[in-house]
C-alpha positions as CSV (number, residue, x, y, z in Angstrom):
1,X,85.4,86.0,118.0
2,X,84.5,87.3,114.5
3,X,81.2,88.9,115.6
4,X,79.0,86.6,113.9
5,X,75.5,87.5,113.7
6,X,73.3,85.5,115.9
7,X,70.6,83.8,114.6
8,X,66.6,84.3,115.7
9,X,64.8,81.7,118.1
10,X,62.4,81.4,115.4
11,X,65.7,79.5,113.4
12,X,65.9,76.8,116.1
13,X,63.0,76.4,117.3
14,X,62.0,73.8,114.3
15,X,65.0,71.9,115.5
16,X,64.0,71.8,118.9
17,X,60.9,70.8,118.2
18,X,61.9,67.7,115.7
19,X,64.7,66.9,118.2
20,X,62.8,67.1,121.2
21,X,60.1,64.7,119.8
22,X,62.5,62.7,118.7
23,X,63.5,62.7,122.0
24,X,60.6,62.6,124.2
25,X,61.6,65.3,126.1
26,X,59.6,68.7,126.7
27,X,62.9,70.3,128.6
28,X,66.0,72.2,126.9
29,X,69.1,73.8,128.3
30,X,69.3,77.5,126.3
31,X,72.4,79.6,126.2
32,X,72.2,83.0,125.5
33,X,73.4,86.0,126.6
34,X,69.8,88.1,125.4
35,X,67.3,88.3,128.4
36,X,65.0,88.8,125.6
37,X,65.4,85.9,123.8
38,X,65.2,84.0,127.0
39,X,61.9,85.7,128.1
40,X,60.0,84.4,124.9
41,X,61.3,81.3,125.0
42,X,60.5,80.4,128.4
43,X,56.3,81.7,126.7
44,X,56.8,78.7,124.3
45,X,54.2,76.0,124.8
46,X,54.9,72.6,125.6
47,X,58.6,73.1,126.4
48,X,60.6,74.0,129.9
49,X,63.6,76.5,129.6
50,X,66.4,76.4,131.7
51,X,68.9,78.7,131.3
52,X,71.7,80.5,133.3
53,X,70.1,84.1,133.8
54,X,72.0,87.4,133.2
55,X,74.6,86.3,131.4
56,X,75.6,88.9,129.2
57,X,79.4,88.4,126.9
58,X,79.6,90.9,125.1
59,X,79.2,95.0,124.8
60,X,77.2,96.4,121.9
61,X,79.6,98.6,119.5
62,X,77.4,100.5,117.0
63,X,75.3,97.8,115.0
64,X,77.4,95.0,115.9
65,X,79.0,93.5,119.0
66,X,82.7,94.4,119.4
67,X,85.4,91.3,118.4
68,X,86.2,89.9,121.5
69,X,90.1,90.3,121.0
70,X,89.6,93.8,120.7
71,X,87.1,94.0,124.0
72,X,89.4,92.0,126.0
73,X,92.2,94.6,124.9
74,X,90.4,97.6,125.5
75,X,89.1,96.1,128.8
76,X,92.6,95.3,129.9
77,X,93.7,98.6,129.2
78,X,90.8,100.0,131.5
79,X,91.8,98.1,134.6
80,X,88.7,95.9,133.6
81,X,90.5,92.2,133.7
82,X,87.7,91.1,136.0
83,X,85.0,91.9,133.4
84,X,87.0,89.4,130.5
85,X,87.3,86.7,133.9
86,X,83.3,87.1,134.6
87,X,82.8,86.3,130.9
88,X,85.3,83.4,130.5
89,X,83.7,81.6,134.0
90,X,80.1,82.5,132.1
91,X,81.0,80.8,128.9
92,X,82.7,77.6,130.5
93,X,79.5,77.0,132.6
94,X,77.3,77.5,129.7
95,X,79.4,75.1,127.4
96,X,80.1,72.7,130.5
97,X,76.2,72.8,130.9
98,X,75.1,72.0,127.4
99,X,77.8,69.1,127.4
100,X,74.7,67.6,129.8
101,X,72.1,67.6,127.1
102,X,71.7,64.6,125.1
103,X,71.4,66.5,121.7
104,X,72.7,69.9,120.3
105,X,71.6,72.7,118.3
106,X,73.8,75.9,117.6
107,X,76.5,77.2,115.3
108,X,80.0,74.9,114.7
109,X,81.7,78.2,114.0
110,X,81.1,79.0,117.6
111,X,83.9,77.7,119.7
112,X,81.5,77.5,122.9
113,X,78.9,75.5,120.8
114,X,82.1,73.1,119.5
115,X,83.6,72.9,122.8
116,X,79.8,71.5,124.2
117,X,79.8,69.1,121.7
118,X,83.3,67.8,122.0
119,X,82.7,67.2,125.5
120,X,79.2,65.8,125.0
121,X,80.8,63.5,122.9
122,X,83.8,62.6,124.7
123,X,81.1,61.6,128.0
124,X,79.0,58.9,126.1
125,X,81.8,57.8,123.9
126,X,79.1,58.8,120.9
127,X,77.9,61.2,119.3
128,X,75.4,63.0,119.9
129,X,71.9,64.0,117.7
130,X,72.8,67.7,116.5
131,X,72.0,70.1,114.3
132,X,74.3,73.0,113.3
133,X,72.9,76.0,111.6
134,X,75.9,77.0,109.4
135,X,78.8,74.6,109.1
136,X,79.2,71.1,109.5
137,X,81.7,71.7,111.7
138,X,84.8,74.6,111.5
139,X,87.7,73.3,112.9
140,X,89.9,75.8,110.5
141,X,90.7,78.8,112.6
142,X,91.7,81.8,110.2
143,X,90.1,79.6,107.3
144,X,86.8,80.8,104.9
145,X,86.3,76.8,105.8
146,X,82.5,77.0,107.0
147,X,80.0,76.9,104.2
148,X,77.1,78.8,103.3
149,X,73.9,76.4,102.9
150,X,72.2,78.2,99.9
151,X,75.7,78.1,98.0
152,X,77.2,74.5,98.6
153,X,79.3,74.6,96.3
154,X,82.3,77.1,95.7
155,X,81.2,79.8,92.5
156,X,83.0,79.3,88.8
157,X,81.8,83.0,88.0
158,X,84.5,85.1,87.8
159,X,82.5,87.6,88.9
160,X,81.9,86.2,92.5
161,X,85.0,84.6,93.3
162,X,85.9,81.1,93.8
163,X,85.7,80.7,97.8
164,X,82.6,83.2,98.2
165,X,80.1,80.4,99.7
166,X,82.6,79.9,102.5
167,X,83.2,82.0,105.6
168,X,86.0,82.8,108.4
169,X,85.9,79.8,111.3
């Protein structure tokens, strides 16, 4: 929704490892939407992928992918409602699938990846091993609430701002 960047495989894949160990489990459920990412993970050794092919959510616009509001508005206007359907259905299986894995590992500023977990979590009555790569977890829609891991604490230089270590759930 704010056309986050997406991290590398190379940024999970230490987590995968630790928490697959920990684990004793060589099989992970990935979610992406990048064919390519999926192609090299499924080269990694010692690990099975599974993974819900040809999935792709959103439409390159320039450098970045376009905020889904604004796709989902310029789809609508197009006559292209079934696209944004197709999409939704997409995300709900990938979320309703990871909900089946017995630990986590993406982005609490991603609604899909929070969504996984809340459901994880409301199955085993726990909660689940996770690891989140950029906020503990971002529950403050429209709020700089997430925070940025190599500035925990919020800046006293004037210069920088007082909230610049925290970014838009």
């Amino acid at each position: 929704r704010m056309a986050r960047t997406c991290a590398p495989l190379e940024d999970y894949l230490e987590h995968v490892r630790a928490l697959a160990g920990r684990l004793d489990t060589t099989t992970i459920f990935l979610a992406t939407d990048d064919a390519s990412v999926l192609e090299v993970a499924r080269t990694l050794p010692n690990l099975t992928v599974l993974a819900v092919p040809h999935i792709s959510r959103f439409e390159a616009v320039g450098a970045r992918p376009e905020l889904w509001d604004k796709l989902v508005s310029r789809r609508a206007a197009s006559q292209l409602n079934h696209l944004n359907q197709q999409e939704a259905w997409d995300a709900t299986i990938d979320a309703m699938l990871l909900a089946q894995c017995d630990a986590l590992i993406g982005k609490f500023t991603s609604t899909l990846f929070r969504t996984a977990m809340s459901l994880r979590s409301a199955s085993c009555s726990c909660i689940p091993p996770f690891v989140s790569l950029d906020a503990a977890w971002c529950f403050d829609y429209g709020l700089k609430a997430g925070s940025n891991w190599e500035f925990p604490l919020a800046s006293t230089h004037k210069s920088i701002g007082k909230a610049e270590n925290r970014f838009w759930c």
